[in-house]
C-alpha positions in Angstrom: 183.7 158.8 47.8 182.8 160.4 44.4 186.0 160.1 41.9 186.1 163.8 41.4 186.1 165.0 45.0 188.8 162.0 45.4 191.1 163.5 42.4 190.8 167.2 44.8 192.2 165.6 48.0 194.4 164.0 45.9 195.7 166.9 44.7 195.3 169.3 48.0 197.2 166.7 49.6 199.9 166.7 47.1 199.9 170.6 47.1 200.4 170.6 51.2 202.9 167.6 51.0 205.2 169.6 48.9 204.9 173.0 50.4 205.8 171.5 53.8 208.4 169.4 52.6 210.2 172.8 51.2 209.2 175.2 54.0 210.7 172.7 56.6 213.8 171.6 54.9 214.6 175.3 54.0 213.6 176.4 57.5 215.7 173.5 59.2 218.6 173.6 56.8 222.2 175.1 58.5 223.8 178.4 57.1 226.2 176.8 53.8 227.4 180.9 53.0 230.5 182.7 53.5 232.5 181.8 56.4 235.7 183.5 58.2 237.8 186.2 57.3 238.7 186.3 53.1 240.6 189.3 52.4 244.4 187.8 52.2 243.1 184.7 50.6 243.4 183.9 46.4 242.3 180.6 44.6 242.2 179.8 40.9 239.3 177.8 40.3 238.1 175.2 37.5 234.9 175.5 36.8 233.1 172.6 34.9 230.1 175.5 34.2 227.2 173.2 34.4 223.8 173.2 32.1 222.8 169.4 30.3 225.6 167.7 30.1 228.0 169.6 32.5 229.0 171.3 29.6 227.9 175.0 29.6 229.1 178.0 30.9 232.9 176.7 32.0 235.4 179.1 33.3 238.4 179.4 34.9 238.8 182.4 37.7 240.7 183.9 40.5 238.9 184.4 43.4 240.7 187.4 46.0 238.9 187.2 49.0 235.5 186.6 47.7 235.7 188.7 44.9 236.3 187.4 41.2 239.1 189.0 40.0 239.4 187.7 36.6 237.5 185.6 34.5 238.4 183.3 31.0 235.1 181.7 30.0 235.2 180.7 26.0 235.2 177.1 26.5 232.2 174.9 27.5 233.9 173.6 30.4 237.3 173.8 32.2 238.9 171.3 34.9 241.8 171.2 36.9 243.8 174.4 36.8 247.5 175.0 37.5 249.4 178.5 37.9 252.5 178.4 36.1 256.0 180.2 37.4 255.6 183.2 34.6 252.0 183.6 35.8 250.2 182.0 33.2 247.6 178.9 33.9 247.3 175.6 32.3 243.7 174.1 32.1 242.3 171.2 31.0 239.1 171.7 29.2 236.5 170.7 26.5 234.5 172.9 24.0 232.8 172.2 20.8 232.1 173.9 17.8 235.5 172.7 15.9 235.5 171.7 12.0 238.5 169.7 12.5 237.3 167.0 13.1 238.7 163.5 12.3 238.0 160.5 12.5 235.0 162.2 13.7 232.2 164.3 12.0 231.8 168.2 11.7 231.4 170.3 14.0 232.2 168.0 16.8 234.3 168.5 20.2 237.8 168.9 21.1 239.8 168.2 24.5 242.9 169.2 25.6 244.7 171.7 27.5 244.6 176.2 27.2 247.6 178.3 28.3 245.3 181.1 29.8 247.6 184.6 30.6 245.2 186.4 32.8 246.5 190.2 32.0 245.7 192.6 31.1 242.3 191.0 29.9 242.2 187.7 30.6 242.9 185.3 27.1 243.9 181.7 25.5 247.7 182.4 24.5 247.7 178.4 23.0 246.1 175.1 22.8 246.8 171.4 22.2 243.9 169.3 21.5 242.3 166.8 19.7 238.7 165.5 18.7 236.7 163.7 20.7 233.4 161.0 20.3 231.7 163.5 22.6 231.5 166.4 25.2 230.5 163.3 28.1 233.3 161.4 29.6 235.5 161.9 27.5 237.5 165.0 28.1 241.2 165.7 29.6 240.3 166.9 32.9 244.0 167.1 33.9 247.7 168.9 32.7 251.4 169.3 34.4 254.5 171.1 32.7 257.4 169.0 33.0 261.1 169.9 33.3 261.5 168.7 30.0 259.0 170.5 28.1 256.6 168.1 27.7 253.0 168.3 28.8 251.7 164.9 31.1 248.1 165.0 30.4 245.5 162.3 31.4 243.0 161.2 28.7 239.3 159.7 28.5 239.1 159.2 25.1 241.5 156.9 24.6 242.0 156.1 28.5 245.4 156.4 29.2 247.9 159.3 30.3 250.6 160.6 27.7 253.0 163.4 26.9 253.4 165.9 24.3 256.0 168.3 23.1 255.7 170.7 20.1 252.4 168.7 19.2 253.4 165.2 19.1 253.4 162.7 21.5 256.7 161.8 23.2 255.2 159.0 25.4 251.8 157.5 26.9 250.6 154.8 29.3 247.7 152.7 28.0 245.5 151.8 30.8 244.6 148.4 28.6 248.3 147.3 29.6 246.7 146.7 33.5 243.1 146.5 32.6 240.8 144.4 30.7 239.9 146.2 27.9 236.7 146.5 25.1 237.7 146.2 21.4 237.3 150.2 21.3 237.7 152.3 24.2 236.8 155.4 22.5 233.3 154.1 22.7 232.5 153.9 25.9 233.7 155.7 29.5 235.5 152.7 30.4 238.2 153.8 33.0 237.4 157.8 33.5 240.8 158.4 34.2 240.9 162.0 35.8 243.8 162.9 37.2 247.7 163.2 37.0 250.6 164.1 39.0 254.2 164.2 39.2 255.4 162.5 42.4 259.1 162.2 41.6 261.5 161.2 38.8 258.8 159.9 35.9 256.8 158.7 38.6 252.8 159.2 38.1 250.0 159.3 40.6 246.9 158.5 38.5 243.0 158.4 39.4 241.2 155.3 37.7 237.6 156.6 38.8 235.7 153.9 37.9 237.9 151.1 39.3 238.1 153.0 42.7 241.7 152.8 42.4 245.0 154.7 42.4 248.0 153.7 40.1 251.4 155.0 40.5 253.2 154.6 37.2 256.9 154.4 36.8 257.8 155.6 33.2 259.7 152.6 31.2 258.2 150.6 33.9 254.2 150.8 33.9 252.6 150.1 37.0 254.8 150.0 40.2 251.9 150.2 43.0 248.2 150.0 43.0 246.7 152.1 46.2 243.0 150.0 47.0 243.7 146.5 45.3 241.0 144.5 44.6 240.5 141.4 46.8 238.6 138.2 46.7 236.2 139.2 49.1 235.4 143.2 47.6 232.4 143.8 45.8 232.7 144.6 42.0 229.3 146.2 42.1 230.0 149.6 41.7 232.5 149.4 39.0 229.8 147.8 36.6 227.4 150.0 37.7 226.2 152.3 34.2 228.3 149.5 31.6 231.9 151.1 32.9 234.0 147.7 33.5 233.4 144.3 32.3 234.9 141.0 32.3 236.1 141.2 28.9 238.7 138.4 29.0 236.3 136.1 30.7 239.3 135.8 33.9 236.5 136.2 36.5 238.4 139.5 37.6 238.0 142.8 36.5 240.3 144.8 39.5 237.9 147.0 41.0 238.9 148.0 44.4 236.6 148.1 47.8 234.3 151.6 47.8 234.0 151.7 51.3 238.0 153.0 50.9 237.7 155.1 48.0 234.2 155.0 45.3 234.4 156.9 42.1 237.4 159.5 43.6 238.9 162.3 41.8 242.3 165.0 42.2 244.6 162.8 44.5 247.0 164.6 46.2 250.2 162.8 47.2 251.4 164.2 50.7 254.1 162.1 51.6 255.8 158.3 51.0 252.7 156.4 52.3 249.7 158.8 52.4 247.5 160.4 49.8 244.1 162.3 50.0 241.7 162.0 47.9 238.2 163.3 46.6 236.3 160.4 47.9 233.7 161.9 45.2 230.7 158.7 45.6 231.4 158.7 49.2 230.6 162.4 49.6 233.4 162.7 52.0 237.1 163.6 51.9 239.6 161.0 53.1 243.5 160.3 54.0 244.6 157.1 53.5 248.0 155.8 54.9 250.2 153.1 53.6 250.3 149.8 56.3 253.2 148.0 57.0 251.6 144.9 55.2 251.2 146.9 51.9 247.4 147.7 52.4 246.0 151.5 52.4 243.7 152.2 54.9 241.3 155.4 56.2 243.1 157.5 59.0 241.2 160.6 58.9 238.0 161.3 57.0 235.7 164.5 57.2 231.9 164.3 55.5 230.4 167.6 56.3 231.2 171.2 56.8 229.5 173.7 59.0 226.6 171.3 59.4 226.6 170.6 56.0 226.9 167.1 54.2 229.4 166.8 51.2 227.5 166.2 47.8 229.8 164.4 45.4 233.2 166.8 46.3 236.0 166.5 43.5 239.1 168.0 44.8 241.0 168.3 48.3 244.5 169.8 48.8 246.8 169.9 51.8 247.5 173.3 52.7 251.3 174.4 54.2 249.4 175.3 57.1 247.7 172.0 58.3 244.1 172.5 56.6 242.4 171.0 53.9 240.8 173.0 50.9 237.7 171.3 49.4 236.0 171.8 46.2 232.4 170.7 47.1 230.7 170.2 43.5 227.0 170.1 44.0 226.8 172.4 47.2 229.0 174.8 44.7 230.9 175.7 47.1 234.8 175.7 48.4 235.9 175.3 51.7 238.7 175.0 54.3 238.5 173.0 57.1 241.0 172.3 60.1 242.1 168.7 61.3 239.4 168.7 63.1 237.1 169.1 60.4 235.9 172.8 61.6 235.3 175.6 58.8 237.9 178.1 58.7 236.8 179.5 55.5 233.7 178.9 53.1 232.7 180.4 50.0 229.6 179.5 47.3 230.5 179.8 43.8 227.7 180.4 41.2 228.2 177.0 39.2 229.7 173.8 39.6 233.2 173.6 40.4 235.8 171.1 39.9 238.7 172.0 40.9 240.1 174.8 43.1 244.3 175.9 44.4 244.8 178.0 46.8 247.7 180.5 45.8 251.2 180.9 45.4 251.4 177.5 46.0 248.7 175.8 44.7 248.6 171.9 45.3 252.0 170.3 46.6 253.3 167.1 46.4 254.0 166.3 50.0 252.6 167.9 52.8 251.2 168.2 56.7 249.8 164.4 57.3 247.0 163.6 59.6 247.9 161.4 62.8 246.5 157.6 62.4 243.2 158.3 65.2 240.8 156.1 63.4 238.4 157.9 65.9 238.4 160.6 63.2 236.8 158.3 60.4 233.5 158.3 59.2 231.6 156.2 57.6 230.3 156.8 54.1 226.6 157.8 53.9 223.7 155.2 52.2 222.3 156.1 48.7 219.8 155.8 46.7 221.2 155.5 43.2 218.6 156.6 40.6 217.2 159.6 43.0 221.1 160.7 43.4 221.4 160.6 39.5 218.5 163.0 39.4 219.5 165.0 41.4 222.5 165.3 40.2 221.3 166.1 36.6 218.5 168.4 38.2 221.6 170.6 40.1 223.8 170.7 36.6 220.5 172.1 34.6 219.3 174.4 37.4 222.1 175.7 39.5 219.9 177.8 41.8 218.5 174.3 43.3 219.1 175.1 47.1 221.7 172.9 48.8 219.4 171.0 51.3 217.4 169.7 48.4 218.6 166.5 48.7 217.2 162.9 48.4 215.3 163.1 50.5 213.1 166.2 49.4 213.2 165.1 45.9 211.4 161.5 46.9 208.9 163.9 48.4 208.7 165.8 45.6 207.9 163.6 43.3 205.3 161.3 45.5 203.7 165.3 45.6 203.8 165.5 41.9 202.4 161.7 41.4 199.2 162.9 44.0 199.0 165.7 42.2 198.9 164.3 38.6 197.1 160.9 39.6 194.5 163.4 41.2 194.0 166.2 38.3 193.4 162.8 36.1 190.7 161.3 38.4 189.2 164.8 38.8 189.1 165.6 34.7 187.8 162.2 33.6 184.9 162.3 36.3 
């Protein structure tokens, strides 16, 4: 066949390849809108903004029924978000711009935590911060008030958890007390820890995300349980995935728990002595795990999907007083609540990523309605295809309009379109 009438089927084909691909996933794909009655409902939601990076167009909001009620949007991203007993909210959150800057370079990026007062016009009352390497990985995506004053905050940059009070810090846990550590860990996401909460008397629940782990630390103590414990026989794969943990004392061991319990989680939620949820965020699925009587933590309830609709890398889950489960679902920007039995209740989209959403007056509890153990209920985590994923998940940050049921598999069409398409205009231009 002549070269240049090959480089036009080449291209035609491409053309109809990628039409069809998006008429009949878009035609096929389930309704992912509002669901169920909103009206007596308010969340405050964290909003990680999106844009390259993840780090435009942060806000935090509250949501009455559907309806955004008020808006604080003058950093670059927030994170998890916490109403306070006088009405204010604490958020975690990263921004750039600042001139103080050291050990770093101006302008650079700062971390920390905003006390937000959301009347009359919503507005930053204070801040605590300090500078970071950069806007990526290392931010504080999590803050409590304690009794005493103090703020407990996690920390990326220097990857351990801490407390403040009038500006200085009162005390911290380094996560290089547990873990093996690089010479710097301000140079790399090593741990991503992203998440902190008071379960008791100085006692922590932490989220090591890229150890697929859960710590609870006793303060004077350190470490006093470990919830997914590495074993012999788990695969250390996926935390050395992207240069996150190494064997840096050369012990054969680097503690990185199984991911077919918990993969790159975030926003724990302790519910009771021997049961947690969790974010199961690389697992694109939500999951309650229950203490065994030999020590282990196992799956007893597990929901992937709402309304017909997959999870795509979801980052928070709370146990409501009334038995359901609110769910932050980052990439299908939306929130939902779901039943025991994994059936919507309630669904909303949001207009860009979320991280982190509380349903009000309560917000997120420690303790809480547990799940029976019916292992009937669990589902197993969905295959992946790594480098298409990370695409996508780039391609969803930059363009927030991307439809939800673009998934893998419609981007691997999509660019097997686009390679006919270019391999054909080149045969057809150079003939």
């Amino acid at each position: 066949m002549n070269p240049r009438r090959q480089g036009t089927w080449l291209v035609v084909i491409g053309v109809i390849l990628f039409v069809l691909t998006v008429v009949i996933s878009g035609a096929l794909a389930p309704e992912i809108g509002s669901v169920g009655d909103s009206d007596s409902r308010r969340i405050l939601v964290g909003s990680q903004g999106g844009g390259p990076g993840w780090h435009e167009h942060g806000s935090v909001y509250l949501l009455t029924g559907r309806d955004v009620t008020w808006r604080e949007a003058s950093a670059g991203s927030y994170f998890d978000v916490t109403k306070t007993s006088n009405g204010t909210v604490l958020a975690g959150f990263m921004d750039g711009g600042y001139q103080k800057c050291a050990p770093y370079e101006s302008p650079c990026s700062r971390s920390g935590f905003r006390v937000i007062d959301p009347t009359p016009t919503p507005h930053v009352i204070s801040e605590y911060s300090f500078p970071v390497r950069d806007k990526k990985d290392s931010e504080v995506h999590d803050v409590e008030r304690l009794p005493s004053g103090e703020y407990l905050m996690t920390d990326m940059e220097h990857e351990r958890i801490f407390t403040v009070k009038n500006g200085a810090v009162t005390w911290q846990w380094n996560g290089r007390s547990f873990y093996d550590a690089p010479s710097d860990p301000t140079k790399s996401d090593w741990l991503h820890i992203n998440d902190v909460d008071v379960i008791g008397d100085g006692r922590y629940l932490i989220s090591i995300r890229n150890t697929n782990q859960l710590l609870v630390i006793q303060r004077g103590k350190g470490v006093v349980e470990v919830i997914n414990k590495d074993t012999p026989t788990s695969s250390d794969e996926s935390c050395r995935r992207s240069g996150q943990l190494a064997d840096y004392d050369n012990d054969g061991d680097i503690r990185c728990g199984d991911p077919s319990v918990l993969n790159h989680q975030h926003n724990p939620q302790w519910i009771g002595d021997g049961a947690v949820l969790v974010a199961d965020s690389d697992n694109d699925r939500i999951v309650e795990l229950h203490r065994t009587e030999s020590g282990e933590w196992r799956p007893v309830w597990t929901v992937g999907s709402a309304n017909g609709v997959e999870f795509n890398w979801p980052r928070d889950a709370d146990r409501l007083p009334n038995g359901n489960t609110l769910i932050t679902d980052t990439l299908n920007r939306r929130i939902v609540e779901v039943n025991s039995e994994g059936k919507v209740v309630w669904s909303t989209r949001t207009s860009r990523i979320p991280y982190e959403a509380d349903r009000l007056p309560v917000g997120e509890t420690v303790g809480g309605p547990q799940y029976s153990s019916d292992t009937s209920s669990i589902v197993a985590p969905g295959n992946d295809i790594p480098i298409l994923s990370s695409i996508l998940v780039l391609l969803r940050a930059i363009v927030p309009a991307t439809p939800f049921w673009f998934g893998v598999p419609q981007l691997a069409l999509s660019l097997l379109s686009l390679t006919l398409i270019l391999v054909g205009s080149v045969r057809y231009l150079r003939h």
